[in-house]
PQR file with spaces between the fields and no chain letter, atoms N, CA, C, O and H, PARSE charges and radii, in Angstrom:
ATOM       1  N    UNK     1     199.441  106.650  338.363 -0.4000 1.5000
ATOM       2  CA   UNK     1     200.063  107.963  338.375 -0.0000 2.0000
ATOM       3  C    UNK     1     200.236  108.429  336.937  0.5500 1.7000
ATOM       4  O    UNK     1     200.667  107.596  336.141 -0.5500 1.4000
ATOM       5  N    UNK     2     199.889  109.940  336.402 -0.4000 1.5000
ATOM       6  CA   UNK     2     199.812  110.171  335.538 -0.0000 2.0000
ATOM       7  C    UNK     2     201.161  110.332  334.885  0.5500 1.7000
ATOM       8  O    UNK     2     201.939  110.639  335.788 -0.5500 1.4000
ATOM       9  H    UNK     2     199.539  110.617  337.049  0.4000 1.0000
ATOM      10  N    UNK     3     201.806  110.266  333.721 -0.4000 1.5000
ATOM      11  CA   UNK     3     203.260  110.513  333.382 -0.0000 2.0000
ATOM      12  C    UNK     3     203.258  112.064  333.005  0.5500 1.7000
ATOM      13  O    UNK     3     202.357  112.505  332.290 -0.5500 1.4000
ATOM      14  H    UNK     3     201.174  110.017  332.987  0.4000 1.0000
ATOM      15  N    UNK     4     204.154  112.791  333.434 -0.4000 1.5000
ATOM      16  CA   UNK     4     204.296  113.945  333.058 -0.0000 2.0000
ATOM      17  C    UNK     4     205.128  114.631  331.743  0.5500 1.7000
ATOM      18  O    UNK     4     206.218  115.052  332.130 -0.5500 1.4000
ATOM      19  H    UNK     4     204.886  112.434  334.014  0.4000 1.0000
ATOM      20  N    UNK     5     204.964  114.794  330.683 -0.4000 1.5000
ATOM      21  CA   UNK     5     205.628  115.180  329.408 -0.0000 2.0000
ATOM      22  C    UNK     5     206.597  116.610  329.830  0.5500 1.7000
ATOM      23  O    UNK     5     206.353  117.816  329.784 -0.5500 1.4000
ATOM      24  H    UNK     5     204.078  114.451  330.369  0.4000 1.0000
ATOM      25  N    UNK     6     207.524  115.991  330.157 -0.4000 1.5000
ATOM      26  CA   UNK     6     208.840  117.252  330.187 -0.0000 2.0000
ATOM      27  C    UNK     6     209.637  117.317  328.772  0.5500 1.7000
ATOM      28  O    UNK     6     210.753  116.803  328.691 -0.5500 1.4000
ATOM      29  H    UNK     6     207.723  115.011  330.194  0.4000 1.0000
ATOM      30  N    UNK     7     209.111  117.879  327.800 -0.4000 1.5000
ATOM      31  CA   UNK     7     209.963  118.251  326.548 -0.0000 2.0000
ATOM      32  C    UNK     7     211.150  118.882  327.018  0.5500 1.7000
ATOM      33  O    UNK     7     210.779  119.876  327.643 -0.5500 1.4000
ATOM      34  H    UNK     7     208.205  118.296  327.865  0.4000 1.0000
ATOM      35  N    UNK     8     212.352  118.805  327.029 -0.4000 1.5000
ATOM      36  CA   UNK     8     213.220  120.030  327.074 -0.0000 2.0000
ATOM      37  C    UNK     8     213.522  120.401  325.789  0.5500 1.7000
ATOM      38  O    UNK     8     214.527  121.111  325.770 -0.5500 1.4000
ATOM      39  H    UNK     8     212.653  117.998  326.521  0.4000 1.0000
ATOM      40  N    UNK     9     212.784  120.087  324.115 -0.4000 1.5000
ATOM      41  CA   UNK     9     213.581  120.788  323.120 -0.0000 2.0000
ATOM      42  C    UNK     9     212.343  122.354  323.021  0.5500 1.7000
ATOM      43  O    UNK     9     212.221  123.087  322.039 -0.5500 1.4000
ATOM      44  H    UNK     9     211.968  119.510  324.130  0.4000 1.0000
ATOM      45  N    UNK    10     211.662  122.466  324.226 -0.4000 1.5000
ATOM      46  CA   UNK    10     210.939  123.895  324.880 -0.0000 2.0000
ATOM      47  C    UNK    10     211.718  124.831  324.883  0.5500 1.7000
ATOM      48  O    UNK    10     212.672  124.570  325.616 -0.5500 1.4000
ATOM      49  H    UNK    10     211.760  121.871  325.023  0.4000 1.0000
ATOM      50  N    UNK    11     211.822  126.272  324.201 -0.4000 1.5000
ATOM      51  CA   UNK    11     213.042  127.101  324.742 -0.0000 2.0000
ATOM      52  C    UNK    11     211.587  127.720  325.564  0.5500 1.7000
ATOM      53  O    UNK    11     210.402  127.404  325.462 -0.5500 1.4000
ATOM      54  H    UNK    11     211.047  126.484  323.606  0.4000 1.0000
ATOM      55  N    UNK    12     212.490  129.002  326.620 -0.4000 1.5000
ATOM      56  CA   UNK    12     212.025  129.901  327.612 -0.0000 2.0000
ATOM      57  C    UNK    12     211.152  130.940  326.873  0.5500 1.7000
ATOM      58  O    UNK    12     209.993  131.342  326.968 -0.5500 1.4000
ATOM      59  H    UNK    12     213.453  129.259  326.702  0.4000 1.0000
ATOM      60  N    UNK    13     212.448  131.248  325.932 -0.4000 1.5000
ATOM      61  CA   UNK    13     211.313  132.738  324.865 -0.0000 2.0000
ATOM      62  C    UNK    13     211.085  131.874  323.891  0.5500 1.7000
ATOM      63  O    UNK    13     212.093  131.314  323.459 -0.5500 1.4000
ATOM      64  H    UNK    13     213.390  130.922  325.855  0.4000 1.0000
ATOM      65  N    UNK    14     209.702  131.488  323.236 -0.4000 1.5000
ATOM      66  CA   UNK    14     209.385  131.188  321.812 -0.0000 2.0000
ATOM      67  C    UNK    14     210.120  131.936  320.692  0.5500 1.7000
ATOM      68  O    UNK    14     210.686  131.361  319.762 -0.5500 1.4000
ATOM      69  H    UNK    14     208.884  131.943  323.587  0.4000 1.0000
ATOM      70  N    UNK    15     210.091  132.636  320.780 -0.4000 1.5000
ATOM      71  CA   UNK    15     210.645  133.988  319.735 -0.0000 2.0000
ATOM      72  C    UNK    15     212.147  133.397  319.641  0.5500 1.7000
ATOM      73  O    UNK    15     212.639  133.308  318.517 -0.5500 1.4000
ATOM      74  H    UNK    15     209.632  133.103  321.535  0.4000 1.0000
ATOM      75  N    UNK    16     212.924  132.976  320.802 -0.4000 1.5000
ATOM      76  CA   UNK    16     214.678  132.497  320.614 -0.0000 2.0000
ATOM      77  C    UNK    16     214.751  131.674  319.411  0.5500 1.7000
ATOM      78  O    UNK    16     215.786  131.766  318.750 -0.5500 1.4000
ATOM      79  H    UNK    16     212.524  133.048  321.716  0.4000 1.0000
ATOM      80  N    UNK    17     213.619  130.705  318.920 -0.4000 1.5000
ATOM      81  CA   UNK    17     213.530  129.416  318.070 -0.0000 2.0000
ATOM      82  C    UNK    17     214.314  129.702  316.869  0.5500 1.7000
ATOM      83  O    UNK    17     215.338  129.050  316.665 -0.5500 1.4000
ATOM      84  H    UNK    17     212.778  130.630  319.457  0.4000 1.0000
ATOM      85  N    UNK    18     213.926  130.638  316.028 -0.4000 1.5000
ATOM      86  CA   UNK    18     214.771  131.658  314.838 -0.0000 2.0000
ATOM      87  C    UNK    18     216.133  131.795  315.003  0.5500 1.7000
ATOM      88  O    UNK    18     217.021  131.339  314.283 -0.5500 1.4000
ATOM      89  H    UNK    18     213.094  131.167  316.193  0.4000 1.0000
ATOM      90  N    UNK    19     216.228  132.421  315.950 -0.4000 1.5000
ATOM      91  CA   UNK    19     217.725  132.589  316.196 -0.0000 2.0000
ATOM      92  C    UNK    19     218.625  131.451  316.285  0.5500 1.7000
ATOM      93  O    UNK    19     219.734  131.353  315.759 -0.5500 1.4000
ATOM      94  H    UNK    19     215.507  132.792  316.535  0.4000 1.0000
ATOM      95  N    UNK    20     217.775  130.261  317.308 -0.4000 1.5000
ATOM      96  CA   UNK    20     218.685  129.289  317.421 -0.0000 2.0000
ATOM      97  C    UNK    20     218.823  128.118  316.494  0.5500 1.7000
ATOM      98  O    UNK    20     219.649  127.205  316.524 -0.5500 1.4000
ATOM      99  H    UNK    20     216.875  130.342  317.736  0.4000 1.0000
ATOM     100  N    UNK    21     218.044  128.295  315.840 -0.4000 1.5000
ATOM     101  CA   UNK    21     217.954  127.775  314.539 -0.0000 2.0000
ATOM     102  C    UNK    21     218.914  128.193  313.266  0.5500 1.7000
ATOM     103  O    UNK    21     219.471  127.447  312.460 -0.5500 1.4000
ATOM     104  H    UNK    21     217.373  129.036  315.816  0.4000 1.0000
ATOM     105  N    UNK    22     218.925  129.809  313.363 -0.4000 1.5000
ATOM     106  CA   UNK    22     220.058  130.374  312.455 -0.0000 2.0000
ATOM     107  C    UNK    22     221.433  130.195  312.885  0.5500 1.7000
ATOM     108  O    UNK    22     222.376  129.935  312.137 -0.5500 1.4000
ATOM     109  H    UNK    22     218.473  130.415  314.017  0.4000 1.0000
ATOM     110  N    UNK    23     221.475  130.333  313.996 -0.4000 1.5000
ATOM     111  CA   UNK    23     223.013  129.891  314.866 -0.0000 2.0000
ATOM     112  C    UNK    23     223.330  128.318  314.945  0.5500 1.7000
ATOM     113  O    UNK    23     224.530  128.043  314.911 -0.5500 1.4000
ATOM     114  H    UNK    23     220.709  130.544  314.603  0.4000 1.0000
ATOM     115  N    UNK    24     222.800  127.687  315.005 -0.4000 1.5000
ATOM     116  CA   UNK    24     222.856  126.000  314.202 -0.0000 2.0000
ATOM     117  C    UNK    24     223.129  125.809  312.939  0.5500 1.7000
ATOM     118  O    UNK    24     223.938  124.924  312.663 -0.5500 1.4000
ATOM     119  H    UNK    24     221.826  127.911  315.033  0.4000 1.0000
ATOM     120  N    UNK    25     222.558  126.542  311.947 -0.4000 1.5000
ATOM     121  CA   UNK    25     223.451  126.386  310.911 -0.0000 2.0000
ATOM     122  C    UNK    25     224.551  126.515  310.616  0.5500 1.7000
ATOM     123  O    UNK    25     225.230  125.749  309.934 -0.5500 1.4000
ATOM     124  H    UNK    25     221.900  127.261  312.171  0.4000 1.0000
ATOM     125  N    UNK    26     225.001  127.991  311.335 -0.4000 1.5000
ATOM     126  CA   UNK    26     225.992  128.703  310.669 -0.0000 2.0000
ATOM     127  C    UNK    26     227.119  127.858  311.559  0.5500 1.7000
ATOM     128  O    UNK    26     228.314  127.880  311.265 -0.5500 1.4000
ATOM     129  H    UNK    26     224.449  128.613  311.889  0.4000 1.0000
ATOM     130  N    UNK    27     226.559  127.079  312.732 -0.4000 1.5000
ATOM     131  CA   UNK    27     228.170  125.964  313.260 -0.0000 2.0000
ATOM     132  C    UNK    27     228.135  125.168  312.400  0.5500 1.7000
ATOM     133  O    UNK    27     229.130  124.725  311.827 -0.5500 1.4000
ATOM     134  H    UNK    27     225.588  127.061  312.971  0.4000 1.0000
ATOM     135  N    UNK    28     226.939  124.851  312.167 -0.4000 1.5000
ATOM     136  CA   UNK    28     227.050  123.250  310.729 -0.0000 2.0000
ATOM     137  C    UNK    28     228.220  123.873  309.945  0.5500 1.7000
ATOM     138  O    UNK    28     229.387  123.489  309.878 -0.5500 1.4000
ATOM     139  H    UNK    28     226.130  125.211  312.632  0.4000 1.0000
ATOM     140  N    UNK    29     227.617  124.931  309.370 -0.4000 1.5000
ATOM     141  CA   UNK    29     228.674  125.623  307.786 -0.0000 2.0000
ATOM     142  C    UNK    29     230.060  125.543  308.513  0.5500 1.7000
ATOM     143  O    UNK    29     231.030  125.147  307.867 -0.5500 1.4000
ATOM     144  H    UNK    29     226.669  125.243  309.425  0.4000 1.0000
ATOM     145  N    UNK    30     230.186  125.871  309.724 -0.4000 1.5000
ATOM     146  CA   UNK    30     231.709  125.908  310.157 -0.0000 2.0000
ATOM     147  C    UNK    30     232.035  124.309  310.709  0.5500 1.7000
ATOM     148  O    UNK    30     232.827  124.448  311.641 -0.5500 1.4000
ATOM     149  H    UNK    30     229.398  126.192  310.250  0.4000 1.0000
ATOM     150  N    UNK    31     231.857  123.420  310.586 -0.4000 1.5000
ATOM     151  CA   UNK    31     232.204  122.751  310.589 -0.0000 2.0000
ATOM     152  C    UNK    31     231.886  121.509  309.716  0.5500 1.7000
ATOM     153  O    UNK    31     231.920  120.308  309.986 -0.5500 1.4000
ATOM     154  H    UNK    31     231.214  123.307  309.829  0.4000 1.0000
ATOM     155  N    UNK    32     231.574  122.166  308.610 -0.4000 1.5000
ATOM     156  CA   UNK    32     231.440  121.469  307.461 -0.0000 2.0000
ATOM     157  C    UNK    32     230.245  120.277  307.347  0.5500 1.7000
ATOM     158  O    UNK    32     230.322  119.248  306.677 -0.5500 1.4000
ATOM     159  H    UNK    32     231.547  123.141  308.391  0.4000 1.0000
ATOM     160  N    UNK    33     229.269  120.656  308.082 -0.4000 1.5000
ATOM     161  CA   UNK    33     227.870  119.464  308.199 -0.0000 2.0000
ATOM     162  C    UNK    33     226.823  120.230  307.537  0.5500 1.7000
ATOM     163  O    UNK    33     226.317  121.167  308.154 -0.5500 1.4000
ATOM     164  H    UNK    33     229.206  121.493  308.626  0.4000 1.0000
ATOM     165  N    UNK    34     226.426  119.942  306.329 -0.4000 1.5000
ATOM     166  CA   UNK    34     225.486  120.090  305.652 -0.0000 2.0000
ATOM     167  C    UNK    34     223.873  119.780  306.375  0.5500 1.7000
ATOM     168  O    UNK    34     223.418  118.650  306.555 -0.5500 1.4000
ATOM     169  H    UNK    34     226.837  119.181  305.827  0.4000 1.0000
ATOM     170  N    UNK    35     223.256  120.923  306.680 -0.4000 1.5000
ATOM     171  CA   UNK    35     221.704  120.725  307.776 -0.0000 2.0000
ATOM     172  C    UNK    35     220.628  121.236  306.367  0.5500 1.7000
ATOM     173  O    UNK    35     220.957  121.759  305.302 -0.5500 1.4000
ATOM     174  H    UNK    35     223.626  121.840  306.534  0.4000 1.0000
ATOM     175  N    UNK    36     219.343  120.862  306.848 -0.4000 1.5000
ATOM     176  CA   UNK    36     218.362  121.214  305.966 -0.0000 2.0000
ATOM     177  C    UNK    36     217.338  121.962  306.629  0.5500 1.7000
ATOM     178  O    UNK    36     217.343  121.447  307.748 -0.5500 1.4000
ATOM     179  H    UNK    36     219.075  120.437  307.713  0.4000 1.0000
ATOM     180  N    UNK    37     216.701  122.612  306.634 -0.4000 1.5000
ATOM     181  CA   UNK    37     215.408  122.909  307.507 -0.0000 2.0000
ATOM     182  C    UNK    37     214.463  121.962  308.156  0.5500 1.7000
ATOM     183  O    UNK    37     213.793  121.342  307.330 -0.5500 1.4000
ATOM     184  H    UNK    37     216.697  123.030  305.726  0.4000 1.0000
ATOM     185  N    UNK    38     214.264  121.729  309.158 -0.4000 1.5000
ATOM     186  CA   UNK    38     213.115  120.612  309.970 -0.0000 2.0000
ATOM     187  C    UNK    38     214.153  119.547  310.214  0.5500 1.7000
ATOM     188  O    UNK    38     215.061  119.743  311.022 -0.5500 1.4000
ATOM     189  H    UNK    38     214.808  122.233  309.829  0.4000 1.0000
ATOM     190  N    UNK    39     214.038  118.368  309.501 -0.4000 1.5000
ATOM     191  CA   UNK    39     214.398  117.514  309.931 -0.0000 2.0000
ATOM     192  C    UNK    39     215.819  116.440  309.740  0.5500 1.7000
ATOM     193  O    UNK    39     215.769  115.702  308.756 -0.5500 1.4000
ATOM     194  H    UNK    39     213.301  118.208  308.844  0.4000 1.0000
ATOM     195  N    UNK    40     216.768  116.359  310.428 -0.4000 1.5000
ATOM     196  CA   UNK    40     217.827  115.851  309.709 -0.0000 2.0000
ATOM     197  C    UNK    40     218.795  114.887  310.429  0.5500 1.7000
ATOM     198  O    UNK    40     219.955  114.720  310.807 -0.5500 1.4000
ATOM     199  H    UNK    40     216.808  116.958  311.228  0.4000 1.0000
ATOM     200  N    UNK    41     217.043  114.148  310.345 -0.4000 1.5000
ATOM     201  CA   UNK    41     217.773  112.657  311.108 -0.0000 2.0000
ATOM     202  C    UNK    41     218.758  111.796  310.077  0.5500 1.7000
ATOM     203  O    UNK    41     219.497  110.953  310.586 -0.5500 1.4000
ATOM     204  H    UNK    41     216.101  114.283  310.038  0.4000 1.0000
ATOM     205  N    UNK    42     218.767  111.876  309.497 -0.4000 1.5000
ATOM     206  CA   UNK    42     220.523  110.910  308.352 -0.0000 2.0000
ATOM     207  C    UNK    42     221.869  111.579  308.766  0.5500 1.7000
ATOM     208  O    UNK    42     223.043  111.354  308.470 -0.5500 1.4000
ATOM     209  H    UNK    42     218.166  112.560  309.083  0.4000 1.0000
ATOM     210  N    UNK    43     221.299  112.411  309.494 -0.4000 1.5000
ATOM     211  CA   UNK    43     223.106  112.769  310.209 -0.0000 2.0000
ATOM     212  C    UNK    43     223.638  111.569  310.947  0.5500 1.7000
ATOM     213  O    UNK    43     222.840  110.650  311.133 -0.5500 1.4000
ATOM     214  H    UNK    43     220.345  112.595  309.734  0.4000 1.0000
ATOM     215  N    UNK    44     224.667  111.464  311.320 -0.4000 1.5000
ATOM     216  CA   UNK    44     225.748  110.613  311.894 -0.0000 2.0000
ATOM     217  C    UNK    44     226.090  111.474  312.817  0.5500 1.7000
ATOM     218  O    UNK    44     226.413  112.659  312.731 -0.5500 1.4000
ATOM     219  H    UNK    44     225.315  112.210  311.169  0.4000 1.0000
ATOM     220  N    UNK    45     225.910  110.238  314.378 -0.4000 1.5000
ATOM     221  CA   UNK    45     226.182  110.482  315.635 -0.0000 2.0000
ATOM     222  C    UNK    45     227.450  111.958  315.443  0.5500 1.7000
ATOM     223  O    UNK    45     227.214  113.114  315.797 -0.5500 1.4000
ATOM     224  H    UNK    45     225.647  109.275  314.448  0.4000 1.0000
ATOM     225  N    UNK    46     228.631  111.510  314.860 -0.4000 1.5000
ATOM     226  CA   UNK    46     229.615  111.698  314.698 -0.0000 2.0000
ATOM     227  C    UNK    46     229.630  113.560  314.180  0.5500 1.7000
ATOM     228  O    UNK    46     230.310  114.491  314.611 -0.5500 1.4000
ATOM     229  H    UNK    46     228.823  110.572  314.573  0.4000 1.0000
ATOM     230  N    UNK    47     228.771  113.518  313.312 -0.4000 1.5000
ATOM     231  CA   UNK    47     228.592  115.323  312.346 -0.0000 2.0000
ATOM     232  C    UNK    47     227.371  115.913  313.469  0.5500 1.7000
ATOM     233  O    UNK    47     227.528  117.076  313.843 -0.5500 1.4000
ATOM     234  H    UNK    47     228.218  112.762  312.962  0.4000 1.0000
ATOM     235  N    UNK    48     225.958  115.011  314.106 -0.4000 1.5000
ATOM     236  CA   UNK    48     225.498  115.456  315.008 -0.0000 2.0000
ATOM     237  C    UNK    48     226.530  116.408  316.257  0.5500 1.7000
ATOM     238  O    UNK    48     226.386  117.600  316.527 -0.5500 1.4000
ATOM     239  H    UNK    48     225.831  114.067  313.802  0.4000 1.0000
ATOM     240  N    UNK    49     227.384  115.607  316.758 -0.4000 1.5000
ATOM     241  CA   UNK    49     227.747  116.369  318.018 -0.0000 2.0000
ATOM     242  C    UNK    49     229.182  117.115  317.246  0.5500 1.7000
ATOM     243  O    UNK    49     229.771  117.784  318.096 -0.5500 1.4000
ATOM     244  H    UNK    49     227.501  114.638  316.539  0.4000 1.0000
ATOM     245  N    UNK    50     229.675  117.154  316.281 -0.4000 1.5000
ATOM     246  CA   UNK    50     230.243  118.365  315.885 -0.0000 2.0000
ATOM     247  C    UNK    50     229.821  119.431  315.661  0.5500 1.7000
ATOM     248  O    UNK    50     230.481  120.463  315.778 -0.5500 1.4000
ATOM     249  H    UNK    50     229.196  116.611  315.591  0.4000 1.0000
ATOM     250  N    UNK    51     228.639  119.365  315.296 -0.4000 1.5000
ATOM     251  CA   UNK    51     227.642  120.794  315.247 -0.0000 2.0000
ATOM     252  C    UNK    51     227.145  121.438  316.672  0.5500 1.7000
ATOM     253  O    UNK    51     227.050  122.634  316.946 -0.5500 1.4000
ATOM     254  H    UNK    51     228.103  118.526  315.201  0.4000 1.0000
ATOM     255  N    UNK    52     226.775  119.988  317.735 -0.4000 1.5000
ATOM     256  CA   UNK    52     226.522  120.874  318.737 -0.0000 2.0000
ATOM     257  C    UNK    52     227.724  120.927  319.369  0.5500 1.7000
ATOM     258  O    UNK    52     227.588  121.704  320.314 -0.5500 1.4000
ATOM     259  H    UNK    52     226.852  119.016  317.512  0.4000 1.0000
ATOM     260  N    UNK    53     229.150  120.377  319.321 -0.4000 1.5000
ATOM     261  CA   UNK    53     229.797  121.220  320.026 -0.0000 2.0000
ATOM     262  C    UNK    53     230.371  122.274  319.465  0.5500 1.7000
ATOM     263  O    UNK    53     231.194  122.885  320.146 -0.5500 1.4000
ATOM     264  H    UNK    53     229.261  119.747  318.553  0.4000 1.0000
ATOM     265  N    UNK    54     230.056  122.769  318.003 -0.4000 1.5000
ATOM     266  CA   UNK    54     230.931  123.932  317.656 -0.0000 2.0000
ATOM     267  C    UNK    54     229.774  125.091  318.241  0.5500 1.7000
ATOM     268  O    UNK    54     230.152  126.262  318.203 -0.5500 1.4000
ATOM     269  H    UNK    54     229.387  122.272  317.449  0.4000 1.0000
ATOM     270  N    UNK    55     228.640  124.867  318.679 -0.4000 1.5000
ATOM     271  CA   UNK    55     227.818  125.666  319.216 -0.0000 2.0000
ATOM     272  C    UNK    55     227.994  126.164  320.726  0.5500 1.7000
ATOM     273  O    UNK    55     228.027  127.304  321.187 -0.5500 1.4000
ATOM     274  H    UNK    55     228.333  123.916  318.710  0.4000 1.0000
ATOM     275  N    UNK    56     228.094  124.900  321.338 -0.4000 1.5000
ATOM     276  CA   UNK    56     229.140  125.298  322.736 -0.0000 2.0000
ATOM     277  C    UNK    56     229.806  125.955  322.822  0.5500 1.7000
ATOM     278  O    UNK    56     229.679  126.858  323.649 -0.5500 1.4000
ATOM     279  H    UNK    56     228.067  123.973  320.963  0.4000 1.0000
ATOM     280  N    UNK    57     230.940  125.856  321.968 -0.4000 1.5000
ATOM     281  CA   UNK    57     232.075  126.022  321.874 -0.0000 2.0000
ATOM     282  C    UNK    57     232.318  128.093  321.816  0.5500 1.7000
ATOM     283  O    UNK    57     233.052  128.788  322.519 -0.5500 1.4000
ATOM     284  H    UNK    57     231.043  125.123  321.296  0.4000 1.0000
ATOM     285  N    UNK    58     231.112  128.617  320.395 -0.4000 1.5000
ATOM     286  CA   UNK    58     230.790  129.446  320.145 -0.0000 2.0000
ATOM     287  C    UNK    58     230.160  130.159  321.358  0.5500 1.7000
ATOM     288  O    UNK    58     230.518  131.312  321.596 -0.5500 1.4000
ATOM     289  H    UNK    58     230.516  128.053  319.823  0.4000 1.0000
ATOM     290  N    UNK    59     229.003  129.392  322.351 -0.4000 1.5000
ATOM     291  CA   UNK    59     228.517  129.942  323.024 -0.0000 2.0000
ATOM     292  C    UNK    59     229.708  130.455  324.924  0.5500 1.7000
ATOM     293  O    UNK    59     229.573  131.280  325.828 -0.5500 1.4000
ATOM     294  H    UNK    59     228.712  128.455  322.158  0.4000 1.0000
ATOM     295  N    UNK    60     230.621  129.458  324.617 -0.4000 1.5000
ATOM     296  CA   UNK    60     231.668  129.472  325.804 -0.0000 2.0000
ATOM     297  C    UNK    60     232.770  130.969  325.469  0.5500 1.7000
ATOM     298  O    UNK    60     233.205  131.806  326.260 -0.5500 1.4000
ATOM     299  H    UNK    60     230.730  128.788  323.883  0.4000 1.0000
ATOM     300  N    UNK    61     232.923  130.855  324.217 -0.4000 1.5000
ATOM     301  CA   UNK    61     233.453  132.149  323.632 -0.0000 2.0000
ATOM     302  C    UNK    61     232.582  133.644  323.833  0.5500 1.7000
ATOM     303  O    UNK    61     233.046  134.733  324.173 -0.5500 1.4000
ATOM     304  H    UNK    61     232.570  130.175  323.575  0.4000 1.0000
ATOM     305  N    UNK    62     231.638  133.407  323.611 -0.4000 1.5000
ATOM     306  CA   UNK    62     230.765  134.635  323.625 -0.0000 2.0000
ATOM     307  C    UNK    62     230.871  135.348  325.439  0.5500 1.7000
ATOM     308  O    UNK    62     231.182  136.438  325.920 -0.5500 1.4000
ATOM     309  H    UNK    62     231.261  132.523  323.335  0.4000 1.0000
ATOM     310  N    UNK    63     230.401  133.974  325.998 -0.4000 1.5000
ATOM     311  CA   UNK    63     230.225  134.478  327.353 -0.0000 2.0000
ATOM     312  C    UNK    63     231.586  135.126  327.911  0.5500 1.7000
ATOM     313  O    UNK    63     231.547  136.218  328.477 -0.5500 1.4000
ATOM     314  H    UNK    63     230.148  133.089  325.608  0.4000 1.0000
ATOM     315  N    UNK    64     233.231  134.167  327.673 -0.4000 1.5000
ATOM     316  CA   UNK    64     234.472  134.639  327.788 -0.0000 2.0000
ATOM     317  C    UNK    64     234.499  136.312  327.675  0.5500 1.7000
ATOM     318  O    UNK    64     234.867  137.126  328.522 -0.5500 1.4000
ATOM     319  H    UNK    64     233.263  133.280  327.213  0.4000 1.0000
ATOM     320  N    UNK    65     234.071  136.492  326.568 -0.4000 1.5000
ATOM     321  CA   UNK    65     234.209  137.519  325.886 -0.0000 2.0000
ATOM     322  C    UNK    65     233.424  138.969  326.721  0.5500 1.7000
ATOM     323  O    UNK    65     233.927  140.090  326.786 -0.5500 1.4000
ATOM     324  H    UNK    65     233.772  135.830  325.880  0.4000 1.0000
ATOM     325  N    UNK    66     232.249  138.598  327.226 -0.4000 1.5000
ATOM     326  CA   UNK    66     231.244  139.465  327.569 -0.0000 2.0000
ATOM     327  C    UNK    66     231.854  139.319  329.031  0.5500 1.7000
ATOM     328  O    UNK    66     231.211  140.142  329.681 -0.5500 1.4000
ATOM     329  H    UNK    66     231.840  137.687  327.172  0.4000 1.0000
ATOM     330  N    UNK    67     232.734  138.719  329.864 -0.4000 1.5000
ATOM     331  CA   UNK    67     233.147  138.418  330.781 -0.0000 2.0000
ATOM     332  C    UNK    67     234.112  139.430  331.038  0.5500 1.7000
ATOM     333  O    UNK    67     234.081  140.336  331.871 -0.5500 1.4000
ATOM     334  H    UNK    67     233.257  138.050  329.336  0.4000 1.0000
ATOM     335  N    UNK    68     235.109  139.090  330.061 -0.4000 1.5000
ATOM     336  CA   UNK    68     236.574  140.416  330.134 -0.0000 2.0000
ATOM     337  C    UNK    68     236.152  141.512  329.396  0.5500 1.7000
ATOM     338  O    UNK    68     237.064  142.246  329.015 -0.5500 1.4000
ATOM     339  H    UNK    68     235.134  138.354  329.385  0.4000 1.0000
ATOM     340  N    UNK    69     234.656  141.930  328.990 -0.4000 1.5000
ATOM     341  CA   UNK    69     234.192  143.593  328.716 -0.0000 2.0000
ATOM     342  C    UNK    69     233.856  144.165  330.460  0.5500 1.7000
ATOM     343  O    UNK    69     233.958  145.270  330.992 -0.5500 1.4000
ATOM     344  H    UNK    69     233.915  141.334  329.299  0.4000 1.0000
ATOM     345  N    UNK    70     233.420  142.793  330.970 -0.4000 1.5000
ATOM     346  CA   UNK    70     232.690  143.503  332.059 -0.0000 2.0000
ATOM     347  C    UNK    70     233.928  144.400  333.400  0.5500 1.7000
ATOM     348  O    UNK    70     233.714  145.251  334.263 -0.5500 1.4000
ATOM     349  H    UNK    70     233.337  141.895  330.538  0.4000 1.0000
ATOM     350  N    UNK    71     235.287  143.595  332.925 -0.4000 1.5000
ATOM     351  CA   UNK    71     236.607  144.074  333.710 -0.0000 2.0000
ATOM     352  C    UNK    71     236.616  142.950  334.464  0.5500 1.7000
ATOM     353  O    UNK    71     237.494  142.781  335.310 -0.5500 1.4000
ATOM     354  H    UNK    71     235.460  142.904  332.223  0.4000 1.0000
């Protein structure tokens, strides 16, 4: 049986990649984790998931937000 390659670091729109790339930094900067462009495996487990949860975190806010515009 052949193995099937399911990447999920695939986004839906190609074009999102920029954006989500610029919005990854700017949680790094807010939470104080220094990122580089491409690759930045010498992070620590620890500064890794502070960045992605200040991205969550950002993205749980946004939706809140667009939630109580809608009434």
């Amino acid at each position: 049986m052949a193995s099937k390659n399911n990447n999920s670091n695939q986004m839906a729109v190609p074009e999102a990649r920029a954006a989500m790339d610029r919005f990854k930094m700017e949680a790094a900067a807010e939470v104080g984790v220094n990122l580089k462009d491409g690759y930045n495996g010498e992070l620590t487990s620890r500064q890794a998931g502070s960045v992605g949860g200040q991205m969550v975190k950002k993205m749980v806010e946004a939706y809140e937000q667009n939630m109580a515009a809608r009434g």
